[in-house]
VMD Tcl script that draws the C-alpha trace (Angstrom):
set ca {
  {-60.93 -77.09 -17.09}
  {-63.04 -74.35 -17.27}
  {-62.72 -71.16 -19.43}
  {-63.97 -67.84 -17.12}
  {-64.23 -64.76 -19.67}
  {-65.65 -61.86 -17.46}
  {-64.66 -60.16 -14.02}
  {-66.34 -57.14 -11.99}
  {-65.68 -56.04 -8.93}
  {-67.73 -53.57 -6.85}
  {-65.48 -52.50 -4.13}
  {-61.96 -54.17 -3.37}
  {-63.70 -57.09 -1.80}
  {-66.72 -58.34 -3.42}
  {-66.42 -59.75 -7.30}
  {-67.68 -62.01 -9.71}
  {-66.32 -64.04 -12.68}
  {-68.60 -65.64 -15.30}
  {-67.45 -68.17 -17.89}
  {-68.39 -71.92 -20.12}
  {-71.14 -73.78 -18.99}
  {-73.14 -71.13 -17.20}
  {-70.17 -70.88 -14.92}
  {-70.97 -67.98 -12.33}
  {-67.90 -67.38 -9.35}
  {-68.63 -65.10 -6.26}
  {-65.77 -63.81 -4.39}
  {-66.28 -61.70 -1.01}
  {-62.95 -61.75 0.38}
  {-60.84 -60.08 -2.42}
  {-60.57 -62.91 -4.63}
  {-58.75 -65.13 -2.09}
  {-62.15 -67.99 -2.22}
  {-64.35 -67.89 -5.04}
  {-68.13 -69.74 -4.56}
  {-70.20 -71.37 -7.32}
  {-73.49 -69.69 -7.36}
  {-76.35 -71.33 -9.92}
  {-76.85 -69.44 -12.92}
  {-79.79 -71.51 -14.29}
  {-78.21 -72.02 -17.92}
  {-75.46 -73.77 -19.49}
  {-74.53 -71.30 -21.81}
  {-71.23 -69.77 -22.35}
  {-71.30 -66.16 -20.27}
  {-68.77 -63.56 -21.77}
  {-69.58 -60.57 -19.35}
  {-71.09 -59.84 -16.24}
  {-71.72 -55.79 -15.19}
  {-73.22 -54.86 -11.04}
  {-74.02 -51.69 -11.05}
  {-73.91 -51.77 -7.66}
  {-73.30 -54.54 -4.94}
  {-76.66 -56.59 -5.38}
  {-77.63 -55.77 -8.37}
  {-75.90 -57.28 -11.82}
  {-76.20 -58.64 -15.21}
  {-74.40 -61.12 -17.24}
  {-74.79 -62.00 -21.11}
  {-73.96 -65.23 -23.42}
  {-74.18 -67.57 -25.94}
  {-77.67 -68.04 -27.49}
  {-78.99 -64.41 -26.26}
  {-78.17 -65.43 -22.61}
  {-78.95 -62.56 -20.43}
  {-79.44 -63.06 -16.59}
  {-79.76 -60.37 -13.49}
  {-79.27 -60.57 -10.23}
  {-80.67 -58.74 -7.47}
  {-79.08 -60.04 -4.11}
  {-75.64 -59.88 -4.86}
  {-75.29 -62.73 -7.58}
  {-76.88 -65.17 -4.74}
  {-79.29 -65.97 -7.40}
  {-79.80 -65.25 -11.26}
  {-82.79 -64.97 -13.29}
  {-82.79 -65.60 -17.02}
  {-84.61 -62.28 -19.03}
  {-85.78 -62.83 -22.72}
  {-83.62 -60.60 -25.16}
  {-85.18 -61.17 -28.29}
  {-82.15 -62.51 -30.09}
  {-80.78 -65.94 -30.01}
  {-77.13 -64.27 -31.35}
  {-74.18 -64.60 -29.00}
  {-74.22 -61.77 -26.64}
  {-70.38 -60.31 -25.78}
  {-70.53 -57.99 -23.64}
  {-72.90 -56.10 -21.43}
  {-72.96 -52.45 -19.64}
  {-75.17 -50.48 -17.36}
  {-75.23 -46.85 -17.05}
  {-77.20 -46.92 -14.36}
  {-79.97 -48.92 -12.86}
  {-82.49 -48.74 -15.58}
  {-80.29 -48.44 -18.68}
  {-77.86 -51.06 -20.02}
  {-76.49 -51.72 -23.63}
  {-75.82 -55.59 -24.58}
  {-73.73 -56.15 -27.81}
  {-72.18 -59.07 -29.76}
  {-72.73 -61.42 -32.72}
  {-73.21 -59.63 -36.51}
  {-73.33 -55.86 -35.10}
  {-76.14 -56.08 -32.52}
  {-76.72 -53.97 -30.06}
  {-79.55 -54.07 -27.72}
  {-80.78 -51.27 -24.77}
  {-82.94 -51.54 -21.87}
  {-84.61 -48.50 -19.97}
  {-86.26 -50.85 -17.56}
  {-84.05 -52.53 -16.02}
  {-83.42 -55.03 -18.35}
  {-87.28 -56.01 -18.27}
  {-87.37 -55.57 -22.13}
  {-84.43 -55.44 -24.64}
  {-84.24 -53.53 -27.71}
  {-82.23 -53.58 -30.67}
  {-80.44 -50.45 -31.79}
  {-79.04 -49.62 -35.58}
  {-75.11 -49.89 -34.95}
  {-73.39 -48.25 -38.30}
  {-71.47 -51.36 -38.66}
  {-71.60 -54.73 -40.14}
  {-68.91 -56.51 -38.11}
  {-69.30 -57.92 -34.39}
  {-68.60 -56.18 -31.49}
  {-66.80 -57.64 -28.62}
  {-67.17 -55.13 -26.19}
  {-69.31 -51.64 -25.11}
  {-68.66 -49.24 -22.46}
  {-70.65 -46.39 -21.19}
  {-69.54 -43.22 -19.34}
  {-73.42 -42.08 -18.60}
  {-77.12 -42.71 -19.84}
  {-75.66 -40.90 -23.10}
  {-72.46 -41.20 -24.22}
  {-71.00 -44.69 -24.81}
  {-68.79 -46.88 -27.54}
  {-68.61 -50.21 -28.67}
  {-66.08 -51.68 -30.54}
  {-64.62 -55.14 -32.28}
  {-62.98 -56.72 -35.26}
  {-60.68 -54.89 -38.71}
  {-60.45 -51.97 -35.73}
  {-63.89 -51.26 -35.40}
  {-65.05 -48.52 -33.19}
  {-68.40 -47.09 -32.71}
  {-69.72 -44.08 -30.52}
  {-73.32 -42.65 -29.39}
  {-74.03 -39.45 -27.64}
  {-77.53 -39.86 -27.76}
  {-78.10 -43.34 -25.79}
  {-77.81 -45.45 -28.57}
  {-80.41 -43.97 -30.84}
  {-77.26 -43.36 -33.59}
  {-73.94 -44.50 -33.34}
  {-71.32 -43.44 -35.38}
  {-67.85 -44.98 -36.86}
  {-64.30 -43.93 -35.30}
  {-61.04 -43.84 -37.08}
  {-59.24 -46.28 -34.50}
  {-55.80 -45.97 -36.30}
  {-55.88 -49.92 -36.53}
  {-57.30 -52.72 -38.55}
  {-56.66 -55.23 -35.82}
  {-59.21 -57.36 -34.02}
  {-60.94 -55.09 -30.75}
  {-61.70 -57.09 -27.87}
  {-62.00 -54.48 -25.52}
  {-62.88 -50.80 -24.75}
  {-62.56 -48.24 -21.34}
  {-63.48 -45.13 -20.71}
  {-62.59 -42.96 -17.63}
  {-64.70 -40.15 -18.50}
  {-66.49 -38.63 -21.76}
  {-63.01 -37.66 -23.11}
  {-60.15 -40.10 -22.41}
  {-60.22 -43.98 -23.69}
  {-58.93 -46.83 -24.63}
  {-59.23 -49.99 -26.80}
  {-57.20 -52.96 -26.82}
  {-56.92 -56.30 -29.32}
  {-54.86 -58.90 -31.13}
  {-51.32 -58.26 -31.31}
  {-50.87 -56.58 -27.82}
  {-53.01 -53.52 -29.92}
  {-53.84 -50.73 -27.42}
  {-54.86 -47.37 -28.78}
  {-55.82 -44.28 -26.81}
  {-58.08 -41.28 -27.03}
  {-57.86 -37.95 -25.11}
  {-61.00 -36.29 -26.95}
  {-63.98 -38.53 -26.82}
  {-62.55 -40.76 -29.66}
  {-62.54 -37.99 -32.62}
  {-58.71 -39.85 -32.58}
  {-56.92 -42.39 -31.35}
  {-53.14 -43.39 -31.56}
}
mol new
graphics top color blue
foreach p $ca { graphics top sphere $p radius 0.5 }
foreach p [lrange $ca 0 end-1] q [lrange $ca 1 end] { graphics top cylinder $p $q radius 0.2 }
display resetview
C-alpha cells in the first residue's frame, strides 16, 4: 500500500495527490477516478502546489523538485541544489515559489523554479510546511512549535510565539492577517493579526 502525503486542487474538479515512490495521482472528475501520471523519480513526494490548472510543482526526498506545465500530464525533474528532504512547497505566483524542509532550509525561485536559492530561516529546527499570501508575506513552520514569518520575500524571516511547543505539520493563511497552524496532539492555533499571536 501506498502512502499519498500531498493534495491540491485547482477548481472543484481537477486535483492531484503525490506520495512514496514518486507516486503522482490526477483526478479530473472531483476525485471520483484518480490516474497515475509518470513522475520520472522514485522518491518520496510530500507536496505538490499548481498555481494554476497546467502549471504545478511538487517536492521530496533527496531535493526532489519536479514541475509541470500541461496539467501534471508530464513532470520534469529541476536541480535544487540540496540533496535534504524537501517538505513542502508554495508558489506565490508564477515566477516565485518557496520550498522548505530538512534542518531549516528554505529555498526561493524568481524564475519559475529554473534556479533555487537558499534563504537564512532564523531557526535551527525543520520545517514541515510554508504558506504564502503574496510575493511578500509568507510563514513557515514545524517542530517544539516553530513558526517563522517574512514580509520581505524571504530575504529575513523572523520567529513567532506560537503558544505551543508541539510538533507543526501544517500552516494556512486566508489573507495577510488571519492563520492557522496545526500539529501533534490535534494542536491547532490561530492568528487574527499576521501571527504577532496565536492562541
Amino acid at each position: 500500500t501506498q502512502f499519498l502525503l500531498g493534495v491540491q486542487f485547482a477548481g472543484a474538479m481537477t486535483g492531484w495527490a503525490v506520495g512514496d515512490l514518486g507516486t503522482i495521482l490526477k483526478t479530473s472528475d472531483g476525485g471520483a477516478s484518480w490516474t497515475p501520471k509518470t513522475s520520472n523519480t522514485f522518491k518520496m513526494l510530500w507536496s505538490v502546489h499548481f498555481v494554476n490548472a497546467m502549471t504545478g510543482w511538487a517536492v521530496g526526498d533527496s531535493g526532489t523538485i519536479l514541475k509541470t506545465i500541461d496539467g501534471g500530464e508530464n513532470w520534469s525533474v529541476l536541480g535544487s541544489g540540496t540533496t535534504l528532504r524537501l517538505r513542502s512547497v508554495r508558489f506565490a505566483d508564477t515566477q516565485n515559489g518557496w520550498a522548505v524542509g530538512a534542518s531549516s532550509i528554505i529555498l526561493k525561485t524568481t524564475d519559475d523554479g529554473a534556479k533555487w536559492t537558499p534563504q537564512t530561516s532564523g531557526t535551527s529546527n525543520a520545517l514541515a510546511d510554508v504558506h504564502f499570501v503574496d510575493a511578500m508575506t509568507g510563514w513557515a513552520a514545524g517542530p517544539l512549535g516553530k513558526i517563522v514569518k517574512t514580509s520581505n520575500g524571504g530575504a529575513n524571516w523572523t520567529a513567532q510565539t506560537s503558544s505551543t511547543f508541539q510538533h507543526l505539520a501544517g500552516v494556512y493563511f486566508a489573507d495577510s492577517m488571519t492563520g492557522w497552524a496545526v500539529g501533534v496532539g490535534a494542536t491547532i492555533v490561530k492568528t487574527a493579526d499576521g501571527g504577532g499571536t496565536w492562541a
